[in-house]
C-alpha positions as CSV (number, residue, x, y, z in Angstrom):
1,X,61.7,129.9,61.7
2,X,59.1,132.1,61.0
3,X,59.4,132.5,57.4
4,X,57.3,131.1,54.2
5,X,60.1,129.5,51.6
6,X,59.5,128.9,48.0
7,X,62.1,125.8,47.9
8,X,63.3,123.7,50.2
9,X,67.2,124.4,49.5
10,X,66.2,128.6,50.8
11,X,64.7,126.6,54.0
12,X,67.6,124.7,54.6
13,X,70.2,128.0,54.5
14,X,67.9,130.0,56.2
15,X,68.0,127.6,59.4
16,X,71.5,126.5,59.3
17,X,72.5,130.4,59.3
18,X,69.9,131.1,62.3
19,X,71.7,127.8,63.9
20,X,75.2,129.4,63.3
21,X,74.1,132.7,64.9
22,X,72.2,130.9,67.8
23,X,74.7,128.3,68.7
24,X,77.8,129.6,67.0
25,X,79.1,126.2,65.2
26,X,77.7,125.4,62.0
27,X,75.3,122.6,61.6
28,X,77.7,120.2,60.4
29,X,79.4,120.5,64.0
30,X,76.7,120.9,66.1
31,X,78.1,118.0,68.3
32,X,81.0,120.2,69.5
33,X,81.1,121.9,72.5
34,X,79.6,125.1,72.4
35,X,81.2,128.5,71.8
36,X,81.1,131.7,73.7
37,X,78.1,130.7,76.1
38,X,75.7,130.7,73.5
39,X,72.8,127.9,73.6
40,X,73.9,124.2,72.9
41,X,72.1,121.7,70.7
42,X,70.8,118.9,72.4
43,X,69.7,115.6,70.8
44,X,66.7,114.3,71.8
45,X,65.3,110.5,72.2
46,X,61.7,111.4,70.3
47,X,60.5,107.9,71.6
48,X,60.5,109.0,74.9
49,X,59.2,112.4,74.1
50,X,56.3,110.6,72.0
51,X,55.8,108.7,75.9
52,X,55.7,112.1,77.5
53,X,58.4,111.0,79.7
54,X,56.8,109.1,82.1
55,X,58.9,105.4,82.0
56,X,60.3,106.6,85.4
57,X,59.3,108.2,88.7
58,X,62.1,110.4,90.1
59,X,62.3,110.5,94.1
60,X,64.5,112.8,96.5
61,X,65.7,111.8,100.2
62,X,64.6,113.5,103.1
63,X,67.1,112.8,106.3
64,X,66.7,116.0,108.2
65,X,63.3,116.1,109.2
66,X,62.3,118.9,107.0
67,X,58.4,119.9,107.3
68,X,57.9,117.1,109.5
69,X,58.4,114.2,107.0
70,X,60.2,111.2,108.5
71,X,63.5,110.1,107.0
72,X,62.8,108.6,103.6
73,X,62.7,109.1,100.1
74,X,59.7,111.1,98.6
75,X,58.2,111.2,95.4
76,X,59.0,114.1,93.3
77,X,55.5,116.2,91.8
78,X,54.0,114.3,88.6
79,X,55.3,117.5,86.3
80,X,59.1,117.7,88.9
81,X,59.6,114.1,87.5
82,X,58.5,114.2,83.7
83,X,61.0,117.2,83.6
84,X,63.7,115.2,85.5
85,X,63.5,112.0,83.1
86,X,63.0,114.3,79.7
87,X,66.6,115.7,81.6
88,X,67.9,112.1,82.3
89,X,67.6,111.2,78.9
90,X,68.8,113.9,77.3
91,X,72.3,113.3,79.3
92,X,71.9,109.8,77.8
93,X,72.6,110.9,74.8
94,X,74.6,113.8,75.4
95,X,77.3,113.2,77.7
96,X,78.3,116.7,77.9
97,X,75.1,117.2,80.0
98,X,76.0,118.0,83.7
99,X,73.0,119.3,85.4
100,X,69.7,121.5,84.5
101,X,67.7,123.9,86.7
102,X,64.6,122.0,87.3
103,X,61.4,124.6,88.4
104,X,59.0,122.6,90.7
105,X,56.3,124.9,92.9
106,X,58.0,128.0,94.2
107,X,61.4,126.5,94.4
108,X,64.5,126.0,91.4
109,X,66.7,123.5,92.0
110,X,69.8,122.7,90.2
111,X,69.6,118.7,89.5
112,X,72.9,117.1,88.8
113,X,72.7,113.7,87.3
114,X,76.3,112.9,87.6
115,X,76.0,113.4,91.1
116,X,72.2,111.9,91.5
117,X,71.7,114.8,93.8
118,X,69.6,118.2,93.4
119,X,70.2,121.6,94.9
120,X,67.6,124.4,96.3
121,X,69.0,127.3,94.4
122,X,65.9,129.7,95.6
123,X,65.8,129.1,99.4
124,X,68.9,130.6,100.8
125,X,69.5,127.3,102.7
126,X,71.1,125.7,99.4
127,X,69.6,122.2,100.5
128,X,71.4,119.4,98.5
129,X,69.5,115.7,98.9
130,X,70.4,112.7,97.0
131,X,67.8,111.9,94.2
132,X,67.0,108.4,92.3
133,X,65.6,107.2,89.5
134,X,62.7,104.2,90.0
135,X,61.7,103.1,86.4
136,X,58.1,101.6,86.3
């Protein structure tokens, strides 16, 4: 909010209304599934957030010989995986969380967590590979 308040009660109405409008439940249900495709709250786990994300290393499998590389799994970028885990648990803790587009280089994939796998939604291939989580 980008407002100055005199009292903390005026703060507290200000936000919930801006929630309402944004998200379209009020705060008291903010758990509920969302309404009309408007944004969705998410809960967060702060301790990782404090961490930066970073008690995992996310990897993808390569079996079809793409840009040489042998068949294996690969380790995603150091920013592809913080954004993975921050998504990982996010779902942990909200199990209405399917999947996330996930920007890494030039490419946006669409990583499913349910399935463990991640989709190329840029390249008009639509390449699907199976991911994994390998905490540290």
């Amino acid at each position: 909010l980008e407002k100055r308040f005199d009292n903390y009660d005026d703060a507290v109405k200000c936000f919930k209304d801006k929630f309402q409008n944004k998200v379209g439940l009020v705060w008291e249900d903010r758990t509920k599934p969302t309404v009309g495709g408007k944004y969705r709250f998410i809960q967060q786990n702060f301790v990782e957030k404090q961490h930066g994300y970073t008690g995992a290393k996310w990897q993808y499998w390569v079996d079809d010989g793409v840009d040489g590389k042998a068949t294996d799994w690969y380790d995603y970028v150091p920013s592809g995986s913080v954004m993975v885990e921050q998504l990982y648990h996010e779902k942990s803790i909200n199990p209405r969380l399917k999947n996330r587009l996930v920007e890494s280089g030039i490419y946006t994939y669409n990583v499913d967590l349910c399935n463990m796998t991640q989709t190329n939604v840029t390249h008009s291939n639509r390449t699907s590979r199976r991911i994994r989580r390998c905490p540290k």
